[in-house]
N, C-alpha and C positions, 0 to 999 in steps of 0.2 A: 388219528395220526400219531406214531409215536413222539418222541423227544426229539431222536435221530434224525426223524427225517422233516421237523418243523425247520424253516428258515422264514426269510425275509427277517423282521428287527428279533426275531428269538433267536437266540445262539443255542448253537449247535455242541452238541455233547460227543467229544470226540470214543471211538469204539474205542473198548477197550485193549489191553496187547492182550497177545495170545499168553498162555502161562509158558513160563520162561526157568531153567531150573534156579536153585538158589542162587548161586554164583554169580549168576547172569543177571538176574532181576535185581540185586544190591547195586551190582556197577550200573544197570541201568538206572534206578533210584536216584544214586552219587552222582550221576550225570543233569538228572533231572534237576536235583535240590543246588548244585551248583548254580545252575543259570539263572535262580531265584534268589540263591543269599548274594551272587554278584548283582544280582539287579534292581533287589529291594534291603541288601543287607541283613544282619541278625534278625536284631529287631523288627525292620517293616516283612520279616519272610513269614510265610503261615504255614502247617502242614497241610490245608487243605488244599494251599496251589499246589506243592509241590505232589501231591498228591495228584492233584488235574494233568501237570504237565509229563509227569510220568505216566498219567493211561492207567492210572491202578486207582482204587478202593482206598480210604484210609486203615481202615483194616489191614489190609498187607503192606500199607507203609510201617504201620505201627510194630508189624512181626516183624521186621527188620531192623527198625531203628525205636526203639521205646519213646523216645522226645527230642523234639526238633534240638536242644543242646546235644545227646548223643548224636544225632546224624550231622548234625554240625562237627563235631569232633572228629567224625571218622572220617569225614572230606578233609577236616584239615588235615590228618593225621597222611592221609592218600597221596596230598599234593606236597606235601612236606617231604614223604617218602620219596616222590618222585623227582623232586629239586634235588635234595640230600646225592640220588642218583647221577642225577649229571653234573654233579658239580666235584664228586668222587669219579666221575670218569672223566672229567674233564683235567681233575689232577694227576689221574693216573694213566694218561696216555702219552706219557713218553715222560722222560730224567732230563730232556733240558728244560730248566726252571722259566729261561723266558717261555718259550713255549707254551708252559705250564698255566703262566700268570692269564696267556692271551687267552688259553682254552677256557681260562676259566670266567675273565672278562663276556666271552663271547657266551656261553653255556647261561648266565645270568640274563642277556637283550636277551635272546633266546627263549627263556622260560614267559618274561613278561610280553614280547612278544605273540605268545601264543596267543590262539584267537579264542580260545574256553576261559581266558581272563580270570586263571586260577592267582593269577599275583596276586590278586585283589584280596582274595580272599587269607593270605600267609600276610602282605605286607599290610594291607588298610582294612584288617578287619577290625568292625566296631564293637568287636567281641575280646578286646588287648586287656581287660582289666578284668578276667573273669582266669581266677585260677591256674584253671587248668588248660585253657587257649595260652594264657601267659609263661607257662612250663612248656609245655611244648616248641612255643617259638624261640623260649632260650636254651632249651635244648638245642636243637637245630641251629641255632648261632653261636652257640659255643662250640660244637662238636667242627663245625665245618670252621669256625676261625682256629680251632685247637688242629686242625689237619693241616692250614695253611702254614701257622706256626712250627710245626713239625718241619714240611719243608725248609723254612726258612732258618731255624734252626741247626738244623743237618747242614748247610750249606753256607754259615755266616760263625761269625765268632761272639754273636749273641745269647744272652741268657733266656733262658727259660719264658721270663717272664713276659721281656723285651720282645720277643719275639712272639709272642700272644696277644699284645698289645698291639702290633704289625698285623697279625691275624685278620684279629678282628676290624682294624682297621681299613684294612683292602676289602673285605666282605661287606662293610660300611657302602664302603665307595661302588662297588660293583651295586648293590641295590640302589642306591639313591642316584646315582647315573642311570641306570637302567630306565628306574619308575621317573624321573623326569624325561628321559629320552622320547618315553611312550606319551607323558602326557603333554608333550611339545608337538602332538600329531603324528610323530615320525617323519616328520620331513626332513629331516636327514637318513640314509641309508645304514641300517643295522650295522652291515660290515663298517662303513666307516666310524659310526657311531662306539662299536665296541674295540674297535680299534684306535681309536682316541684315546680313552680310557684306557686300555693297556697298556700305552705307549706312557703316560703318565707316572702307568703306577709301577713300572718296570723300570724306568728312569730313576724313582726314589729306591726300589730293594736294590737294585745292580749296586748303589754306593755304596751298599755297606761291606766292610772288608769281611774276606772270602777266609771259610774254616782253612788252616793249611793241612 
C-alpha cells in the first residue's frame, strides 16, 4: 500500500500540486508560509511545514526562497507593499481632507480585518529586532506619516516638522485602534468602529488654523 493511500492513525501525505510557472508558485509559496509564521510565528515556523502546506518538496521551496529569514522578508516586504497601497489610495481619493482622514481611518480596520491575518505579521511580528524587519517597518511608517504630513502641511499654517509629528501621530492611532478593535472580537461593527476614530482624529486636525 503506498503512503497515499494508508489511513486510519497514519496520516496521509497530501499529492503534490501540479507544476505551476515561476510566478505563480512563489505567490503560492507566500500564501503558504504566511499561514505558518501567523500561526506559529518566526521562530516556532520551520521550512518543512511550510513546505507541507504548500504541496511542494523542500527543494523547490529552497529555489525560491534560500532561508526561512529571506522568505520571511519577502512576505513582509508583500504585505507592506500592499498596506503602503491602500493607504495611498485611501489619501488620494479625493482633496477634501475630512474625507481623506476617514478613508484613511477606514483603509487601516480594513487591512487588519482581513481574514489572511497579514497585520500580524507587519504590526506583532516577533521578528521587530532583527535589522532588516526593523528598516522596513520604519520605512513604511515614515513614508506614509511623511505623506500624511504633507497633507496636512499644505493645508494648515504648520511647520514642517509639526506637521510630521501629526503624521505620524494619526498613523499611530489608526493602527492601535485598529489592532485593539480586532482583538476586542469585533463586536462592534467595522464601519462604526472606523468611524469613531475618524471622528476623533478629525475633530483634533480641523483646529488647527487653515494655510490662507
Amino acid at each position: 500500500m503506498t503512503l497515499e493511500a494508508r489511513t486510519g492513525d497514519q496520516p496521509t501525505r497530501r499529492a503534490p500540486l501540479a507544476r505551476l510557472p515561476r510566478d505563480e508558485r512563489r505567490a503560492q509559496l507566500l500564501a503558504s508560509a504566511l499561514e505558518v509564521f501567523v500561526t506559529n510565528g518566526y521562530h516556532g515556523a520551520a521550512m518543512d511545514e511550510i513546505a507541507e502546506a504548500a504541496r511542494v518538496s523542500k527543494p523547490v521551496l529552497y529555489q525560491h526562497f534560500p532561508s526561512k529569514r529571506e522568505l520571511y522578508l519577502a512576505l513582509l516586504d508583500s504585505h507592506l507593499a500592499k498596506l503602503t497601497e491602500m493607504l495611498l489610495a485611501a489619501l488620494g481619493s479625493t482633496t477634501d481632507n475630512k474625507l481623506r482622514v476617514q478613508a484613511t481611518m477606514k483603509a487601516y480596520f480594513q487591512f487588519v480585518a482581513n481574514d489572511d491575518q497579514a497585520h500580524r505579521l507587519v504590526f506583532e511580528s516577533d521578528l521587530v529586532n532583527d535589522p532588516d524587519v526593523a528598516a522596513r517597518l520604519e520605512k513604511f511608517n515614515s513614508e506614509y506619516a511623511n505623506a500624511i504630513a504633507e497633507v496636512i502641511a499644505e493645508d494648515t499654517k504648520l511647520a514642517p516638522l509639526e506637521a510630521t509629528l501629526l503624521g505620524r501621530a494619526l498613523a499611530g492611532m489608526a493602527q492601535v485602534s485598529a489592532r485593539y478593535w480586532l482583538e476586542a472580537n469585533g463586536d462592534l461593527d467595522i464601519e462604526v468602529a472606523s468611524e469613531l476614530v475618524y471622528r476623533l482624529a478629525w475633530r483634533g486636525i480641523s483646529r488647527f488654523p487653515k494655510e490662507s
